[in-house]
N, C-alpha and C positions, 0 to 999 in steps of 0.2 A: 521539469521543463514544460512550457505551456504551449498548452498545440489548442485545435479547433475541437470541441467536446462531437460525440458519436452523435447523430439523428437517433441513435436508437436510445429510449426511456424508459424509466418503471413505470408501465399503465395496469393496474389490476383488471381495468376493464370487465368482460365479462368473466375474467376467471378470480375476481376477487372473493371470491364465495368457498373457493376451491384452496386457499389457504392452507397450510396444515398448521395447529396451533401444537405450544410447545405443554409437557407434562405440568402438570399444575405445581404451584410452589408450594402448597400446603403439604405436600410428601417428600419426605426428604430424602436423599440423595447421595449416595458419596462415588468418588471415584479412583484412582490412584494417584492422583496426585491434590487431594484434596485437604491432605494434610500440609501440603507447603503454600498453599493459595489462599486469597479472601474469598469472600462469596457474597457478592449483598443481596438484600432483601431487596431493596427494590430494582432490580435488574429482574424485568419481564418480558417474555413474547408479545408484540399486539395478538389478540386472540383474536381470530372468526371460526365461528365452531361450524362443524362438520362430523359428525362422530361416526358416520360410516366411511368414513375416510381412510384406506389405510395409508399407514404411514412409510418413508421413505423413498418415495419416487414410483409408488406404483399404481400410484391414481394416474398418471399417464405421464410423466415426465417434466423435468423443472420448466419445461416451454410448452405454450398452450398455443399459440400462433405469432407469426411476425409481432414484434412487438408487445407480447403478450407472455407474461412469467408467472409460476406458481412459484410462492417459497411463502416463509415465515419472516416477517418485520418484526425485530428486538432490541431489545433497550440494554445498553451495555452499561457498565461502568457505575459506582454508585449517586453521583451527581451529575444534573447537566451543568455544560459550559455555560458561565455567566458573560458575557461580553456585555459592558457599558449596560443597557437596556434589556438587552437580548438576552433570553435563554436557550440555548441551544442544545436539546436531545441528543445524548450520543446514540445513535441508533446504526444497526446493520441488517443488511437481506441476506435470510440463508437459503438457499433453493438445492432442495435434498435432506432427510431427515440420517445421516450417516455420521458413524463415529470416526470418519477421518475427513478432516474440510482440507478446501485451498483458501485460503483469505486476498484479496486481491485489493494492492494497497495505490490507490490512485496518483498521478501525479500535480500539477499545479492548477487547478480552475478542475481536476475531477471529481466527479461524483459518483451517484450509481450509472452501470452500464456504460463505461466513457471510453470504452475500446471495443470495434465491433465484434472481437473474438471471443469474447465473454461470453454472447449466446450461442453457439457451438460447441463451448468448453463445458458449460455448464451441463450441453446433453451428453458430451463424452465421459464427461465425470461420473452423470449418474449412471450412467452404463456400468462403471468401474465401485460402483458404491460410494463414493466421493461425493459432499456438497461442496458447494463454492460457496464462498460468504464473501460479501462487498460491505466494508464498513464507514458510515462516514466520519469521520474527525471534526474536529472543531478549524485545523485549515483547509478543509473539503470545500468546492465549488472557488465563491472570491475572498476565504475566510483566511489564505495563505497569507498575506502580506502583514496579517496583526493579529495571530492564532496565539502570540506567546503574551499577549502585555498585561494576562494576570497572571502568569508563574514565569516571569522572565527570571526572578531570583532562585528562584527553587530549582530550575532546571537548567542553570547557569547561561542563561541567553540564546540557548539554543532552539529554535521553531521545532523541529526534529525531536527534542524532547518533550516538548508536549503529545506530537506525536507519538512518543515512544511507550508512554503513559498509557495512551487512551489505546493502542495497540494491546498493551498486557492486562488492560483492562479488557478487552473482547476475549481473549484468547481467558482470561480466569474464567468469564460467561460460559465459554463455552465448555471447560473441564470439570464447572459447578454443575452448570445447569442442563448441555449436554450430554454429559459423559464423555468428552472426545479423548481421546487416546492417541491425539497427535495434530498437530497441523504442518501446511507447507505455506510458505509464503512466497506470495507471485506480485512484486512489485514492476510499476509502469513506471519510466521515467524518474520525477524525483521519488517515487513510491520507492523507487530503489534506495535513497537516500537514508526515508524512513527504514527501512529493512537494516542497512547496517549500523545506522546508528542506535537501534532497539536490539539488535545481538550485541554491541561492545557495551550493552548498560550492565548483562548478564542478570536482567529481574525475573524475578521466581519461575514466571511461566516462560521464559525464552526457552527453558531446556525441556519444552513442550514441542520446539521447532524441529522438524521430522528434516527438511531443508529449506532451499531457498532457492528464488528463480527471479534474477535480473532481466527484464526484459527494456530495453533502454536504457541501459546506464549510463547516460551523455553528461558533457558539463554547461550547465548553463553559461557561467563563466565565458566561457568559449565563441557562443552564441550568440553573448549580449555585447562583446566586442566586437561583432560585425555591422551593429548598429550606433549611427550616429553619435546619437546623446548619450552614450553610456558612461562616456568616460569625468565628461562635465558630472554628470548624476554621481556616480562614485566618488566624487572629491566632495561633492556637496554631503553627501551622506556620510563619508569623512567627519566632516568639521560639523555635523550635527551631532556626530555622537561624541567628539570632542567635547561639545559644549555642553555635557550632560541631557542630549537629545536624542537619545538612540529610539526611544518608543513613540517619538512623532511622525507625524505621515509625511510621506515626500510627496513634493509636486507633483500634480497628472501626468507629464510625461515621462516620467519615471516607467511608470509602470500604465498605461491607458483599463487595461483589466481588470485591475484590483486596486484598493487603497493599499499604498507598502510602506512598513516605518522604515527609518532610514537604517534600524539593524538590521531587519531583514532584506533590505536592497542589497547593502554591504553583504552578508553572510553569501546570497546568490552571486555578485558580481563580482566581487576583491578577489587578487591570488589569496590561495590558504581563508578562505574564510569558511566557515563551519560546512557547508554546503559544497564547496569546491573537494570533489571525491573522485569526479571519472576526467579532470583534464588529462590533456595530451603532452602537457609543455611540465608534469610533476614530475621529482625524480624518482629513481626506484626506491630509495629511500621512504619520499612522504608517500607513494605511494600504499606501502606498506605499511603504514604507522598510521592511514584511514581505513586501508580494506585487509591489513594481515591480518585480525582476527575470525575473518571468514572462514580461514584454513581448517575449521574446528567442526563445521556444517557443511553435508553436501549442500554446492552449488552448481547453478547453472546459468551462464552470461548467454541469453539471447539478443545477437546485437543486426539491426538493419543497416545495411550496407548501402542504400539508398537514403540514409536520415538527415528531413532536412533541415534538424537543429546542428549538425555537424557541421562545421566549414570544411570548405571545400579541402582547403591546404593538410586537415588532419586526416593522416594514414590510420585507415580503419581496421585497416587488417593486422598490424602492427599492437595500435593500442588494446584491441579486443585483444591478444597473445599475454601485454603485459597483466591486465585487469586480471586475465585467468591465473597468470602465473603467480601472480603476489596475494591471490588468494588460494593456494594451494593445491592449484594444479584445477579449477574449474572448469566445469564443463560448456565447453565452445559451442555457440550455434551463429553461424553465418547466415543470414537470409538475404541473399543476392536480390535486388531492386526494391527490397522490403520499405515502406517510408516508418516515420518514426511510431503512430500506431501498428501498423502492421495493417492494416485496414484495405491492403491491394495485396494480402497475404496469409489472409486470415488460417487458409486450409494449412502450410505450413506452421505458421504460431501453434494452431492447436496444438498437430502431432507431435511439435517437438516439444509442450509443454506436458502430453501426456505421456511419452516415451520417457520424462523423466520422472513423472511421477509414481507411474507405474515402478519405475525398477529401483526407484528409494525408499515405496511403501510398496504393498503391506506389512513386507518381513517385518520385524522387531516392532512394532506397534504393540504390539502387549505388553513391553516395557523398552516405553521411548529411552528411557534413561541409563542404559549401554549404547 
């Protein structure tokens, strides 16, 4: 869902010095689950050296002032994203040198730091021994509306698969290259989209997912019917892909944000199209046969009770019940006047993202895989 990105940025500023770089690649490495995963060679830390630096969070903490972060920028995945021209670095920020991360999976137009509880989280985490890693994709920022149109075959037309890719691809980074022994994954908005469609793929390192934490699970769908032109645009993006056009871009007011081909207009705005996961008007049925394979990973649905991609007429309290229940009894968080960041509720978001963090790790972390 597309909301208005945080004021808050990655500025190194003066603490760009303070960095912590990752172990060098020329030593090699294994870990427990290094025998089911790839490992590339070129998947590196940016380095800035510092070698009286000690590592993990106690050079003074992943926040150095407002606006101001220490972590490590790394390079995931073994190639970058080719678009047309563009080559696009898969890269992520990890702030905290610890073997158990949160990964925090952005929604539509986000990037790094695109919700303002991120920085809070980040220092509560490292209290907890926990880094948080923010990765970005290749639909990160305005890259959502045409992230699939050189593996649209491969990933049978879905955006989300590419995402789901480049997701297993950070999380192998991080089992190669830092030893991790577990991740949880904290999706925003469509981040949540990304999250379940990268558990029902079941690739190597999914069963590296400690849990999971929906924070927005809304339907765009839903959304874009309370505006105007939606409906005109969905028929045009219809008979585009009809006509064997699904990877061309639709008109500017399709989407004002981003350039969007007309599959992935359709996939966000049609009933049942790949994207349509949290509506209100699904039965229990479809619901189940997008989100029952969650049953399998602790979860946790944090939903704003104030959000104002929700229409009005959808009962919030109701479909939050359903979403929990048809993924097998997940864990409810209601944040009464919350909007759809959390951004007028930050203190809440936290605790109730570390309260679950907390009580689904540490245990079993020495062997994610019971």
């Amino acid at each position: 869902m597309k909301h208005s990105l945080s004021s808050s940025s990655l500025s190194p500023g003066p603490s760009s010095s303070n960095l912590s770089s990752s172990p060098s690649t020329t030593t090699a490495r294994t870990s427990w689950f290094s025998g089911f995963v790839w490992s590339s060679d070129k998947s590196s830390s940016v380095k800035v050296s510092n070698s009286s630096m000690p590592v993990g969070g106690d050079f003074g903490g992943p926040v150095k002032g407002k606006n101001q972060f220490r972590g490590v920028l790394l390079k995931y995945g073994p190639n970058p994203v080719q678009m047309s021209r563009l080559k696009i670095e898969k890269v992520a920020f990890k702030q905290g040198d610890y073997k158990q991360q949160v990964i925090f999976v952005g929604g539509l137009t986000d990037g790094f730091m695109a919700t303002e509880y991120l920085e809070p989280l980040a220092i509560a985490l490292d209290k907890e021994r926990w880094s948080l890693v923010q990765l970005l994709m290749s639909s990160s920022y305005t890259g959502y509306g045409t992230s699939s149109l050189q593996q649209v075959a491969e990933i049978k037309r879905r955006r989300v698969g590419v995402d789901a890719k480049e997701l297993d691809q950070l999380i192998s980074y991080l089992i190669n290259k830092e030893d991790s022994e577990g991740v949880v994954l904290l999706g925003h908005s469509t981040g949540c989209q990304d999250i379940v469609h990268y558990m029902r793929t079941n690739a190597a390192c999914s069963r590296a997912v400690r849990a999971a934490i929906l924070q927005a699970p809304v339907s765009d769908r839903e959304y874009k019917a309370t505006l105007p032109e939606t409906a005109a645009m969905i028929d045009l993006a219809s008979e585009m892909i009809k006509d064997g056009r699904k990877l061309e871009i639709m008109p500017r007011e399709a989407d004002p944000c981003a350039p969007i081909t007309a599959y992935r207009y359709h996939s966000l705005c049609s009933y049942m199209g790949d994207d349509d996961m949290f509506s209100s008007d699904l039965s229990e049925d479809q619901l189940k046969m997008r989100l029952g394979h969650m049953a399998n990973t602790p979860c946790q649905v944090i939903y704003s009770m104030a959000d104002e991609y929700v229409p009005e007429y959808v009962d919030k309290k109701a479909l939050v019940d359903r979403l929990c229940r048809v993924m097998g009894g997940a864990e409810k968080v209601e944040i009464e006047h919350g909007n759809h960041s959390l951004s007028n509720r930050v203190g809440e978001a936290v605790q109730a993202i570390m309260n679950f963090v907390k009580r689904e790790g540490p245990s079993g972390w020495d062997d994610p895989w019971t």
